[in-house]
C-alpha positions, 0 to 999 in steps of 0.5 A, spaced: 864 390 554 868 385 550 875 384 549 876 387 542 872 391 543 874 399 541 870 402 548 874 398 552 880 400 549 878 408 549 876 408 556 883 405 558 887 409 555 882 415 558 883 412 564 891 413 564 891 421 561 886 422 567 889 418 572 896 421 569 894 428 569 891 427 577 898 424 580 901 430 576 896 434 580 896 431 587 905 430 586 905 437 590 901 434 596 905 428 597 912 431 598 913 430 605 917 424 606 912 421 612 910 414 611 903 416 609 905 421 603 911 415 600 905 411 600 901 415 596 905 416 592 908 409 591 899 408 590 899 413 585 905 411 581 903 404 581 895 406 579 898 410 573 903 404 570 897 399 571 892 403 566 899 403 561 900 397 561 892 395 561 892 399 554 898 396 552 895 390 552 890 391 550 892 395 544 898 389 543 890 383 543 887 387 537 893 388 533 894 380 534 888 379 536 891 373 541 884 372 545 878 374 543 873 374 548 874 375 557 873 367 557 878 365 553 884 371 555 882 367 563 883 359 558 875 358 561 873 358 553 872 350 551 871 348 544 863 344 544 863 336 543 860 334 538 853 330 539 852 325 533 848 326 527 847 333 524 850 337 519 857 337 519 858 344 518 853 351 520 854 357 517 854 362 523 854 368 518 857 372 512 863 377 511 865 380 504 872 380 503 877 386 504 877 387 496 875 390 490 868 389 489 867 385 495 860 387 496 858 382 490 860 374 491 863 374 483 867 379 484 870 379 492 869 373 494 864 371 501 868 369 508 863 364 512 863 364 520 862 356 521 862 351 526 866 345 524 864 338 527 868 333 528 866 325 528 872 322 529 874 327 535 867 328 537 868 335 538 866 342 533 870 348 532 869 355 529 873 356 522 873 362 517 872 360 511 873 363 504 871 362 498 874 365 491 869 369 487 870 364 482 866 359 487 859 363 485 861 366 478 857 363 472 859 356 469 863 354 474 857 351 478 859 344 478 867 346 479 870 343 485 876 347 488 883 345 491 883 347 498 888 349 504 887 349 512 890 355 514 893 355 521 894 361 527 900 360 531 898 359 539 895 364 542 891 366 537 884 367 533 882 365 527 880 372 525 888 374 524 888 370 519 883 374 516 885 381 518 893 380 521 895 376 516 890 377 510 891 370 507 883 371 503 885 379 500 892 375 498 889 370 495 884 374 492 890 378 489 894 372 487 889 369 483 887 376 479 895 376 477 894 369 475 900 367 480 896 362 483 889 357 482 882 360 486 882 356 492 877 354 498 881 357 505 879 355 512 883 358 516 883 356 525 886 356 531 891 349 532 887 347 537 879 344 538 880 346 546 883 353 550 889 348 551 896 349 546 893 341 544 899 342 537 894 337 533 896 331 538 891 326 540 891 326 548 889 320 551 883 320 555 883 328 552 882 333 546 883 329 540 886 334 536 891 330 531 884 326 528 880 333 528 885 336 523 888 330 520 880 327 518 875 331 521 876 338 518 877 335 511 872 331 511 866 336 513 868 342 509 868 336 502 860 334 505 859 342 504 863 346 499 865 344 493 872 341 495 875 334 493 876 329 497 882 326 495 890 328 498 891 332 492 886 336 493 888 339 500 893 343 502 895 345 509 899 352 512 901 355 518 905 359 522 908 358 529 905 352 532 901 352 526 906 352 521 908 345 526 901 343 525 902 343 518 907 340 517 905 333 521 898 333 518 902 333 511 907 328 513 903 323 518 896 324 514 899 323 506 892 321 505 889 327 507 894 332 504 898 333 499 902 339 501 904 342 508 907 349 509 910 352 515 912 358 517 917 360 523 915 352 524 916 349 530 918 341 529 916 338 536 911 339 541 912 344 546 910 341 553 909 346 557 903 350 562 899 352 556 899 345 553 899 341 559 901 332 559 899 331 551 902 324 551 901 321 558 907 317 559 906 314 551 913 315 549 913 311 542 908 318 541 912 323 544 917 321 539 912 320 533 910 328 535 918 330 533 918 330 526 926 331 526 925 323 529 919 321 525 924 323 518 930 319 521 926 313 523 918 312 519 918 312 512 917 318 507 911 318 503 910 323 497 908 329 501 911 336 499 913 340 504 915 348 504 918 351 510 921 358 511 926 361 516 931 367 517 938 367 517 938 372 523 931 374 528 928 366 528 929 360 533 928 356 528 934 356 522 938 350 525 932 346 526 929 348 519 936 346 515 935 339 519 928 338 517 931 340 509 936 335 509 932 330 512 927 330 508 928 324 503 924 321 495 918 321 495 917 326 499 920 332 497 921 339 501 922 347 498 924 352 503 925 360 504 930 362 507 930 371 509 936 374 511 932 379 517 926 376 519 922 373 526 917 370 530 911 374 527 906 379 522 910 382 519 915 376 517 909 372 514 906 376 510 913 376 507 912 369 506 905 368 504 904 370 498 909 365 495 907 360 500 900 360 497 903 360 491 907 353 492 901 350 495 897 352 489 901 349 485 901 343 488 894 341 488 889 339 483 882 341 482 876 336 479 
């Protein structure tokens, strides 16, 4: 029984009424106070919180969908390495967009499951990835597409891009409302290993940094009509996503244009969930900061676009910092909400004008 799955949910909570409306029955046989009956009602109490709280989870995973499967939640899911050789990437299966039309490519689009290989990080990762109704419509067969990797925050699965955030539906909606150009989406975790890996090289590990800052570009260009130069890829994010993004597109200006995040972190969190990512290195560890990288390594002419709230975000005084050190050539915009947080329903706030910054911001061929 997966872990998403709707028979699990259904049979925890119907496991909690049962288990409720028995300890409301069995409560009258156990008001003595010796210590047989204390127990069994400390038992009951405890029994019927841990059906609750099993169905909260539960219920709180597939409305973020945090974890995908049993092996994930325990962190025994792994990304596979990469052997040598291959396509670089495999089409897993098809979805229709949640749109108008859907069932048909030219009108709604198509959402591809794939397997991204990787050959400088040796190791693949899965991805969704959209492409507009305009890829399959007829005399556009030779058009090549601006793109955008998009990230999850950390835990997280692919899949809330798709269903929580809607980035494919948005920006579906934006194109036929002519706010934004059609583009190509690849939407994934920040990490190619159950680790928080935050699009870091480790050494003698995952090697996360060439994985995003090369690898994912590349495949995706070998396979779809996409362009290979910076200007035609862009990189968005929230959380430890929006991190990800903004340190692709300001340490791999050769790869991307533009980078957004969205309630952005901007250094590494180092903690059990990431483990030891520098080993010692400190020249990377600061490299990994990008409030140090601004003050201390040349600005390239990378755009960036970073959001916050005045009030429900940790990260307001760390974005005016990132804002004010941003120098020419490199250039920054911001979106700064009055009431916000760390989550959903801040984001799909931000996304609609965030993809439309980074539309405007990549080139088509």
């Amino acid at each position: 029984m997966g872990l998403t799955s709707d028979t699990l949910l259904v049979s925890s909570m119907l496991c909690t009424v049962l288990m409720f409306a028995f300890t409301v029955w069995w409560w009258p046989r156990l008001v003595r106070r010796d210590w047989r009956r204390v127990l069994g009602r400390v038992g009951l109490i405890v029994v019927v919180q841990a059906f609750l709280f099993a169905s909260v989870a539960l219920a709180a995973n597939r409305s973020f969908l945090l974890y995908d499967s049993w092996a994930d939640l325990a962190g025994q899911k792994r990304q596979s390495a990469a052997a040598p050789g291959g396509a670089a990437v495999r089409v897993l299966g098809r979805q229709a967009p949640e749109v108008p039309g859907g069932g048909n490519p030219r009108s709604g689009g198509v959402i591809e499951k794939v397997t991204l290989r990787g050959e400088r990080s040796r190791t693949a990762a899965e991805a969704y990835v959209y492409l507009p109704p305009e890829y399959f419509q007829k005399g556009g067969e030779q058009r090549r597409f601006p793109a955008a990797v998009v990230l999850t925050g950390y835990p997280g699965m692919a899949e809330n891009l798709v269903k929580g955030l809607r980035y494919p539906k948005t920006a579906w909606t934006q194109v036929k409302q002519k706010k934004m150009q059609p583009m190509i989406l690849v939407m994934m975790r920040p990490t190619i290993t159950s680790a928080n890996t935050q699009c870091v090289d480790v050494p003698g590990g995952p090697q996360s940094e060439a994985f995003f800052g090369a690898d994912v570009t590349r495949a995706i260009s070998s396979t779809y009509r996409v362009g290979t130069a910076p200007r035609n890829w862009g990189i968005i994010g929230d959380s430890t996503g929006g991190y990800c993004a903004l340190k692709m597109a300001m340490q791999h200006p050769e790869t991307y244009a533009a980078g957004v995040g969205l309630s952005a972190e901007y250094k590494p969190e180092i903690d059990g969930d990431s483990g030891d990512l520098f080993h010692g290195n400190k020249d990377e560890e600061k490299r990994s900061d990008l409030l140090w990288h601004l003050d201390n390594r040349p600005q390239g002419k990378s755009s960036f676009l970073v959001t916050t709230s005045r009030q429900g975000e940790p990260n307001y005084k760390a974005t005016q910092q990132f804002i004010k050190k941003v120098k020419a050539p490199a250039r920054v915009s911001s979106i700064t909400l009055d009431h916000g947080g760390h989550n959903f329903n801040t984001w799909r706030r931000e996304i609609p004008p965030a993809l439309k910054w980074i539309s405007g911001r990549l080139g088509a061929e």
